[in-house]
ZADO-1210 file (C-alpha; in nm, 4 decimals, padded with zeros to 6 digits):
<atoms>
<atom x="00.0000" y="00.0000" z="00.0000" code="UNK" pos="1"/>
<atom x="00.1756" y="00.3088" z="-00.0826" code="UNK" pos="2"/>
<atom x="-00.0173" y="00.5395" z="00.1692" code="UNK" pos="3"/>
<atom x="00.1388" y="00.7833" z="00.3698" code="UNK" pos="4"/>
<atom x="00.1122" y="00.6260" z="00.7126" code="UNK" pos="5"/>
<atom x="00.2075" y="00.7729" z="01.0926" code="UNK" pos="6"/>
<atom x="00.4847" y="00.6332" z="01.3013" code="UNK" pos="7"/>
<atom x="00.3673" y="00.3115" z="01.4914" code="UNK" pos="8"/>
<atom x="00.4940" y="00.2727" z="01.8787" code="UNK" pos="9"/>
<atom x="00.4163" y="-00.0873" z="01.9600" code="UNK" pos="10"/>
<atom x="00.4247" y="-00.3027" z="02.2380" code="UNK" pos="11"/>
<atom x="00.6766" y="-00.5622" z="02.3308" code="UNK" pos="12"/>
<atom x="00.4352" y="-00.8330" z="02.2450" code="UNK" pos="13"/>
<atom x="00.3075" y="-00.6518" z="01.9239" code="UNK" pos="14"/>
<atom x="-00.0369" y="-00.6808" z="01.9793" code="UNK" pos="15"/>
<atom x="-00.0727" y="-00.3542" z="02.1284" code="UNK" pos="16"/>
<atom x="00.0210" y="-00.0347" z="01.8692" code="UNK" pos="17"/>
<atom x="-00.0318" y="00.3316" z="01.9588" code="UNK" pos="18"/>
<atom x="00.0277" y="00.6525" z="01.7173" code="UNK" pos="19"/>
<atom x="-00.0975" y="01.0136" z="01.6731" code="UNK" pos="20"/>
<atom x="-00.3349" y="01.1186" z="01.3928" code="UNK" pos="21"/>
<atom x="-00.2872" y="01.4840" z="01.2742" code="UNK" pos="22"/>
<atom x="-00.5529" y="01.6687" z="01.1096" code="UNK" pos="23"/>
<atom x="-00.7820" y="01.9462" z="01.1177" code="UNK" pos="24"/>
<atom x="-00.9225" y="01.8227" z="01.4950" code="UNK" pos="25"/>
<atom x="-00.5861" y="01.8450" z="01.6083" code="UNK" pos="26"/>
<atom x="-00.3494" y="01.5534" z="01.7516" code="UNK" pos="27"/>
<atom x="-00.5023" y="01.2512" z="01.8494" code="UNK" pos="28"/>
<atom x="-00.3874" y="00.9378" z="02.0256" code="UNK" pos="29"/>
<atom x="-00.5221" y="00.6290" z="01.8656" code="UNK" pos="30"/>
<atom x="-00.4901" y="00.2593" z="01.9638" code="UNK" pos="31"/>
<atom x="-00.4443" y="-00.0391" z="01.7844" code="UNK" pos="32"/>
<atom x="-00.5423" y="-00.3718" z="01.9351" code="UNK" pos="33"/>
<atom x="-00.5058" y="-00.7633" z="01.8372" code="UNK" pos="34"/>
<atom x="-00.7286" y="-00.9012" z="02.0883" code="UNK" pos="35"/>
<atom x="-00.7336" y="-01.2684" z="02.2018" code="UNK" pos="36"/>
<atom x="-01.0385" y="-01.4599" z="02.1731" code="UNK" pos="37"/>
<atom x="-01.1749" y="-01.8144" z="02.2395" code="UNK" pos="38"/>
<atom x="-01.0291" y="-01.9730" z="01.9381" code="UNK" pos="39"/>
<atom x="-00.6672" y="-02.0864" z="01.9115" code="UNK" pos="40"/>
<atom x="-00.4531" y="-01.8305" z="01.6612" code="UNK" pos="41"/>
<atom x="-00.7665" y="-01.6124" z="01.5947" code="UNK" pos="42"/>
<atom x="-00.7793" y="-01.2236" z="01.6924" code="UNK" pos="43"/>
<atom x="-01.0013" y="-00.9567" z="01.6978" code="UNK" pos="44"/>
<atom x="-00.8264" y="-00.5970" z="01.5978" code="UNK" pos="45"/>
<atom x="-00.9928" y="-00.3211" z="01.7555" code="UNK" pos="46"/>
<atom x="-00.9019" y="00.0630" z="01.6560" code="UNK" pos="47"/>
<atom x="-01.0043" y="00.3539" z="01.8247" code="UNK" pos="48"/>
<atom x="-00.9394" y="00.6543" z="01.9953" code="UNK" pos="49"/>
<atom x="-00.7093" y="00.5997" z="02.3331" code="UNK" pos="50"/>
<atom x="-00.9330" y="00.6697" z="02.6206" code="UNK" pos="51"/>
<atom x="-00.7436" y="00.9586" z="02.8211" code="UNK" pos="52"/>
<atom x="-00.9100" y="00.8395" z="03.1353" code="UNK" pos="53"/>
<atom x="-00.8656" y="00.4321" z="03.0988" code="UNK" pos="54"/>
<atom x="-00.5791" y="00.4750" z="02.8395" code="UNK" pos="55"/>
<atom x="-00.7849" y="00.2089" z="02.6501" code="UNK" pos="56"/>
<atom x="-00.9753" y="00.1815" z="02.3708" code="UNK" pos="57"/>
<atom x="-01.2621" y="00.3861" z="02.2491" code="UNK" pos="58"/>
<atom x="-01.3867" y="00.2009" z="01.9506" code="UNK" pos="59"/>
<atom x="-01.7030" y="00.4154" z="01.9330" code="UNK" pos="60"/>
<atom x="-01.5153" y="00.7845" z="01.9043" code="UNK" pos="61"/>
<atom x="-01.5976" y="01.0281" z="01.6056" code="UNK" pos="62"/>
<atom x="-01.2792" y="01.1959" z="01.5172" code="UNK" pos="63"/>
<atom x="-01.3283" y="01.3235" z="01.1418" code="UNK" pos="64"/>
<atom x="-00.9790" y="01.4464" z="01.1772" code="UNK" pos="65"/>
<atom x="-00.9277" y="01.4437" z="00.8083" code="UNK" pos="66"/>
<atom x="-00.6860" y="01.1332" z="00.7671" code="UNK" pos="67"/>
<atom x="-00.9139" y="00.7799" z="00.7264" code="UNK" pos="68"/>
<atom x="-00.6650" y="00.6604" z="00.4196" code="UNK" pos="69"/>
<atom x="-00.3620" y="00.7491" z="00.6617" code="UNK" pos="70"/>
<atom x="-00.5292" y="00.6139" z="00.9534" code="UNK" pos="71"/>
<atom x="-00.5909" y="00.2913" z="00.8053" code="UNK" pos="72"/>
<atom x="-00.2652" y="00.3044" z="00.5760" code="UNK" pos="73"/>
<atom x="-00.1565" y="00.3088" z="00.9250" code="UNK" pos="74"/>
<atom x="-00.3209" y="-00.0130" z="01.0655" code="UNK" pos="75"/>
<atom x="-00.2258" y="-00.1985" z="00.7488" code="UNK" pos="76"/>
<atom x="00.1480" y="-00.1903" z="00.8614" code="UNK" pos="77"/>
<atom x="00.0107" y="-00.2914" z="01.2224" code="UNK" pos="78"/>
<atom x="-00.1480" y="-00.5797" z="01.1015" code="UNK" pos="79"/>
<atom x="00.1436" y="-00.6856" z="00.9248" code="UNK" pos="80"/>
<atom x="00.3866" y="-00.6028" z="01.2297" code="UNK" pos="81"/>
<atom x="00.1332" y="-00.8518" z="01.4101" code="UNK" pos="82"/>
<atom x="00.1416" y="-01.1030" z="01.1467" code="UNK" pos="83"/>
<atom x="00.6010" y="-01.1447" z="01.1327" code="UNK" pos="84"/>
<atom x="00.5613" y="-01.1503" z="01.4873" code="UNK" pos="85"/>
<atom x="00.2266" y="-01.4265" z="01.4761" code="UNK" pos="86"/>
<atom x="00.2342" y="-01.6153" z="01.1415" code="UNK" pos="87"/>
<atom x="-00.0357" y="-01.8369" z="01.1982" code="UNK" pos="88"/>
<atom x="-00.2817" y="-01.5754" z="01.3410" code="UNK" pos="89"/>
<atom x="-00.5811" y="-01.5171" z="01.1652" code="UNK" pos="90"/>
<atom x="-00.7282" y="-01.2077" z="01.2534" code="UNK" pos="91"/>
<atom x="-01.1098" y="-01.0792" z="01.2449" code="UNK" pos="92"/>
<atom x="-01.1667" y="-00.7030" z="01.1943" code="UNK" pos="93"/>
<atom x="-01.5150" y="-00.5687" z="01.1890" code="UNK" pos="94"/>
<atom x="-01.6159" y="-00.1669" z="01.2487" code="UNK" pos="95"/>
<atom x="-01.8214" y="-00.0732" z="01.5521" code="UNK" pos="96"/>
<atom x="-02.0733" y="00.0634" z="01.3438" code="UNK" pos="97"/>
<atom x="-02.2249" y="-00.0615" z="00.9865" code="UNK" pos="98"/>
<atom x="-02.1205" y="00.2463" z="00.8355" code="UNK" pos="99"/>
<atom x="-01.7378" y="00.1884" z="00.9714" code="UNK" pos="100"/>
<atom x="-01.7380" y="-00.1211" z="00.8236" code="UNK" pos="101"/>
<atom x="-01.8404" y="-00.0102" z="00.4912" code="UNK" pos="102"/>
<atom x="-01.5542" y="00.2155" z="00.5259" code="UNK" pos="103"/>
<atom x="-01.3250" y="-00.0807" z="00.5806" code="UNK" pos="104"/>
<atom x="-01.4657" y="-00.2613" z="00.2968" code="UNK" pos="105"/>
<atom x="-01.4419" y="-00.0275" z="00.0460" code="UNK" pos="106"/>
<atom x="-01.0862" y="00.0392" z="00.1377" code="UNK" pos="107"/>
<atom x="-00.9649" y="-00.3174" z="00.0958" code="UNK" pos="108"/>
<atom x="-01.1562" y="-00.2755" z="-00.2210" code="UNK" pos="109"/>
<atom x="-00.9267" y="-00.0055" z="-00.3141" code="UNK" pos="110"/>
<atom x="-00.6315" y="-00.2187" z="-00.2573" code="UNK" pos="111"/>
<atom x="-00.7410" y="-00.5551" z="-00.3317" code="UNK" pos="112"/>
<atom x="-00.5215" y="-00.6901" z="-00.5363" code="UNK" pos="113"/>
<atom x="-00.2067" y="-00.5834" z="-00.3411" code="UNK" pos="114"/>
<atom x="-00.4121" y="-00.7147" z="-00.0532" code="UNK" pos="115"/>
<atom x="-00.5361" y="-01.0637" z="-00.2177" code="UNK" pos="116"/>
<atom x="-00.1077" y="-01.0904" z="-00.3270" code="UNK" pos="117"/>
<atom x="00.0065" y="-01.0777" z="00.0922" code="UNK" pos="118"/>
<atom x="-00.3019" y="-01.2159" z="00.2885" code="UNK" pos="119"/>
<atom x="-00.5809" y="-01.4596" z="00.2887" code="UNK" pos="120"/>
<atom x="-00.8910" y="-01.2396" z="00.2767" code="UNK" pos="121"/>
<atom x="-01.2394" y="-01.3459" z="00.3417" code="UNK" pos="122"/>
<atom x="-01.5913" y="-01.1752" z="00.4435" code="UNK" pos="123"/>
<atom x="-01.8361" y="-01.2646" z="00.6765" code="UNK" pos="124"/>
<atom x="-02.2015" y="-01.3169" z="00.6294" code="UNK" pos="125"/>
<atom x="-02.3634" y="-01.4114" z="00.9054" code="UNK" pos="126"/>
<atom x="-02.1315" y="-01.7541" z="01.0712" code="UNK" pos="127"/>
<atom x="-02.0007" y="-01.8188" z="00.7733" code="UNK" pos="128"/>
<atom x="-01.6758" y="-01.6758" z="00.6146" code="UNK" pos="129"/>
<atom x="-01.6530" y="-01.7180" z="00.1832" code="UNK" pos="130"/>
<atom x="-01.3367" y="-01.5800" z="00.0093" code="UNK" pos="131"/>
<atom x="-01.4012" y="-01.2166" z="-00.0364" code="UNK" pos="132"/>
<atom x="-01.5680" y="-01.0883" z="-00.3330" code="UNK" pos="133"/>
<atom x="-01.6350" y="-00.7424" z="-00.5058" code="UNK" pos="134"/>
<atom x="-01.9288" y="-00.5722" z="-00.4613" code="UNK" pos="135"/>
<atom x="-02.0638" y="-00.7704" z="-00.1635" code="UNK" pos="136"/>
<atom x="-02.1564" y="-00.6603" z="00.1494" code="UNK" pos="137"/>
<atom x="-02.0017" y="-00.7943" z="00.4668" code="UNK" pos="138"/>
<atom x="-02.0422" y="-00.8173" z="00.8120" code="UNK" pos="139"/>
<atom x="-01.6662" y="-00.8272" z="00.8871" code="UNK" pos="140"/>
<atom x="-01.3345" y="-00.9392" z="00.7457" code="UNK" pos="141"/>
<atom x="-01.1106" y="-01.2360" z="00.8235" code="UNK" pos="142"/>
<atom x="-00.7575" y="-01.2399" z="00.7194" code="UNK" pos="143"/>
<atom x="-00.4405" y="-01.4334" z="00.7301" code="UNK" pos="144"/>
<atom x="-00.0710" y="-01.3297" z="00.6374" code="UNK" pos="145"/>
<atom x="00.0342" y="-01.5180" z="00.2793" code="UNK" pos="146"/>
<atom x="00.3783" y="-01.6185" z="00.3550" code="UNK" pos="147"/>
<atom x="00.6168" y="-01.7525" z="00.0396" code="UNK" pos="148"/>
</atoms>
């Protein structure tokens, strides 16, 4: 993806990223997360806003700061940070809101093909998870790291 992206400050277990978006709201701390779940090598990314009070995650924050291709330029080079350091992870991304993951699926759409050549990409509907096709809706995205 050749996206301008911001400086990633990760954790020492890489499943925790933090950086600053810049735009016309100002600077804002943002927080990646690969999240553990139930299921062996399967994570849930979270991105939001980093609570000031909690220092978590506030995956329901408005920022319109100007920046969604750099923000998620951004959490492209997370995920594959996450994916040298955890090569069999799959990991499940899905926006907070329908709109937000509209957002996300029209910006894979935008990339696909550089996407489809690094990772395994596929879309949910409902429990199920098909490869990911154009022009279908989805109620999140499931990907693994492609390694040759």
């Amino acid at each position: 993806m050749k996206l301008d992206k911001y400086a990633l400050k990760a954790g020492r277990e890489q499943t925790v990223f933090e950086f600053i978006s810049e735009g016309r709201k100002g600077a804002i701390r943002k927080i990646i997360l690969f999240q553990t779940t139930t299921e062996p090598n399967l994570y849930n990314l979270a991105l939001g806003d980093r609570d000031p009070v909690t220092g978590g995650v506030n995956d329901m924050a408005v920022t319109n700061n100007g920046d969604t291709d750099k923000v998620l330029a951004t959490v492209v080079a997370a995920l594959y940070a996450f994916c040298e350091r955890y090569p069999d992870a799959f990991v499940f991304a899905t926006g907070s809101t329908a709109a937000r993951t509209r957002l996300y699926r029209m910006g894979i759409t935008r990339f696909l093909d550089e996407v489809q050549d690094h990772f395994l990409l596929y879309g949910q509907v409902g429990d199920d998870f098909p490869e990911f096709e154009l022009g279908k809706d989805y109620d999140g995205f499931l990907v693994k790291r492609k390694f040759k």
